[in-house]
C-alpha positions in Angstrom: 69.7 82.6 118.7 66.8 84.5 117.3 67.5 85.4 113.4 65.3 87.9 111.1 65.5 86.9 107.4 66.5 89.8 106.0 64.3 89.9 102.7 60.9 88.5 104.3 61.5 89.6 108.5 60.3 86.5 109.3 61.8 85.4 112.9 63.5 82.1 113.1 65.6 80.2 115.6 69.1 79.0 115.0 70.9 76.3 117.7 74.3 76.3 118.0 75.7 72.9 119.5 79.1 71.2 119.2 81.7 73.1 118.4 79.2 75.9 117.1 78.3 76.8 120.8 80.8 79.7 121.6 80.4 81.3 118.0 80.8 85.3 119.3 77.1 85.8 117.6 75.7 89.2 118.7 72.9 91.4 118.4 73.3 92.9 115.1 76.0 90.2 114.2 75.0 89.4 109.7 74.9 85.4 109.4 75.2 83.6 106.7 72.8 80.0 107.2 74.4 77.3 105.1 71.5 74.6 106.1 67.7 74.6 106.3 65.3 75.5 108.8 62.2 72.9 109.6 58.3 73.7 109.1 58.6 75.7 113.0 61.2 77.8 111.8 64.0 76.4 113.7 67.8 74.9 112.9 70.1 73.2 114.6 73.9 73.7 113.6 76.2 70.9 115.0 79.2 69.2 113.9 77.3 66.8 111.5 75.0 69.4 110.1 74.3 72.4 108.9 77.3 75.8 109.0 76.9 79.7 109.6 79.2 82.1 108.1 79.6 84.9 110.5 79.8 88.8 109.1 80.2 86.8 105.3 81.1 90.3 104.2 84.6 89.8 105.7 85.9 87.6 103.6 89.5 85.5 104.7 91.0 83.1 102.5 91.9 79.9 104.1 95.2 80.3 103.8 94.9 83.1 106.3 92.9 81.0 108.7 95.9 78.0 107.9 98.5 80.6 109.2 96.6 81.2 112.2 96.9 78.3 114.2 100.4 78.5 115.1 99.8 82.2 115.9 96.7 84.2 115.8 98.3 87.5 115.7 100.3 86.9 112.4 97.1 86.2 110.4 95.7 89.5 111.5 99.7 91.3 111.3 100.1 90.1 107.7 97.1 91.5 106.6 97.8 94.7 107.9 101.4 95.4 107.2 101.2 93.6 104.0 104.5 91.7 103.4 105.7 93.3 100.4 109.5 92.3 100.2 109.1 90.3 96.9 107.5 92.6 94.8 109.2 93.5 91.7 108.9 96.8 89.8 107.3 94.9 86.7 104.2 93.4 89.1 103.9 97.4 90.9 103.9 99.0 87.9 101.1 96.5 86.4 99.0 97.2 89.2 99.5 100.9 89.2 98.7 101.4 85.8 95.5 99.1 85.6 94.0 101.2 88.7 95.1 104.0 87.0 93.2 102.9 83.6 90.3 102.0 85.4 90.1 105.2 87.2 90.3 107.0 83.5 87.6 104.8 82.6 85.4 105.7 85.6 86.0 109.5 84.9 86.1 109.0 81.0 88.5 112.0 80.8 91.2 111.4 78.0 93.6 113.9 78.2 97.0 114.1 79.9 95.9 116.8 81.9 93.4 114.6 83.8 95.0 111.6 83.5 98.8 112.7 85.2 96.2 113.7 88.1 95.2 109.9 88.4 98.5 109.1 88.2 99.4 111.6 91.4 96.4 110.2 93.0 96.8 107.2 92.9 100.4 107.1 93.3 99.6 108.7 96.6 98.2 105.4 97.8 100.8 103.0 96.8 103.8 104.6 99.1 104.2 101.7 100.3 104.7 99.8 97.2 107.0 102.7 95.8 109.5 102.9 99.4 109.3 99.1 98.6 110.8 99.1 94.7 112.8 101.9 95.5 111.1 104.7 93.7 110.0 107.9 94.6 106.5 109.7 93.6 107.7 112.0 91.2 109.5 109.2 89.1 106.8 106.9 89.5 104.4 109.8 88.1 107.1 110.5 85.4 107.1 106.9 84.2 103.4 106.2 84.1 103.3 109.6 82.0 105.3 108.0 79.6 103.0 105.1 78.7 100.1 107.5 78.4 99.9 108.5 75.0 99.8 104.6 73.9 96.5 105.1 76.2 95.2 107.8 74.7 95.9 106.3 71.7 93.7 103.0 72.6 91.1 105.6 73.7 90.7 107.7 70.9 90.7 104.6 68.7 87.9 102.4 70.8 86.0 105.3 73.4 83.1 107.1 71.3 79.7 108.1 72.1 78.7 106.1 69.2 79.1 102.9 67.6 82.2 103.9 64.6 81.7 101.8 61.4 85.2 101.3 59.9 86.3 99.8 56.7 88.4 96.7 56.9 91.4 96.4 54.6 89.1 93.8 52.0 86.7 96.0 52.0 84.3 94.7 54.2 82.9 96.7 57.7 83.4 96.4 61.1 82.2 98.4 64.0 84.3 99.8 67.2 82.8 99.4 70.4 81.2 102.2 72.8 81.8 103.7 75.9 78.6 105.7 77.0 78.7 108.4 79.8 
């Protein structure tokens, strides 16, 4: 197959043999070349040498490829209708509120106007999760509220345009860090 290096366009041949011969490679396909190509700008990829990772944007762990030889449907099922059935409201509610803190910190708004919008926002993209703990929006949005003024808190303590220079209890300094727009 004809390749262009995507930095320098320079044109190079890649040979699939072995058990590399039916790769689906197709115009436009993004490779990854885990080998070398000689002086003529050529590679061969066999069994005993040389990989390609095809699309290597589309990452899979092996686990997923592991639970795809008895079945190749379930691999691509269980990624798509996540199996859920285990999660606990403790491991929901930690995930919910670090996407919810690192949305605040994204919009670096700190007030509980903005940040109970997050909270609907976000909630609105974790249904799933909530059917699955047994929870509806509203009192997920109601709960989250309720740890926000411990956030606010942290913010208002460690989120400043500038560096703050405090005075320790021995009377030596310290400095807070900064959060820049």
């Amino acid at each position: 197959m004809l390749v262009e290096d995507e930095k320098t366009r320079d044109r190079k041949v890649i040979t699939l043999r072995d058990s590399w011969f039916d790769t689906p490679c197709s115009k436009d396909s993004y490779i990854s070349l885990v080998g070398d190509f000689n002086a003529a700008g050529q590679c061969v990829v066999d069994n005993l040498n040389h990989m390609i990772i095809l699309h290597p944007d589309h990452l899979i762990s092996a686990t997923v490829v592991a639970d795809s030889i008895d079945c190749q449907r379930r691999a691509v099922l269980q990624d798509r209708v996540k199996v859920i059935g285990a999660l606990e409201r403790p491991q929901a509610f930690g995930v919910f509120f670090h996407e919810v803190f690192q949305e605040a910190l994204k919009a670096n708004q700190w007030d509980m106007e903005s940040l109970k919008t997050l909270i609907e926002t976000v909630m609105g993209r974790h249904i799933e999760e909530l059917y699955s703990i047994q929870m509806s929006i509203p009192e997920a949005v109601q709960y989250l509220m309720s740890r926000m003024p411990a956030v606010l808190d942290w913010a208002d303590a460690f989120l400043h345009l500038k560096p703050q220079v405090c005075l320790k209890a021995d009377g030596g300094l310290y400095s807070q860090g900064t959060l820049l727009n």
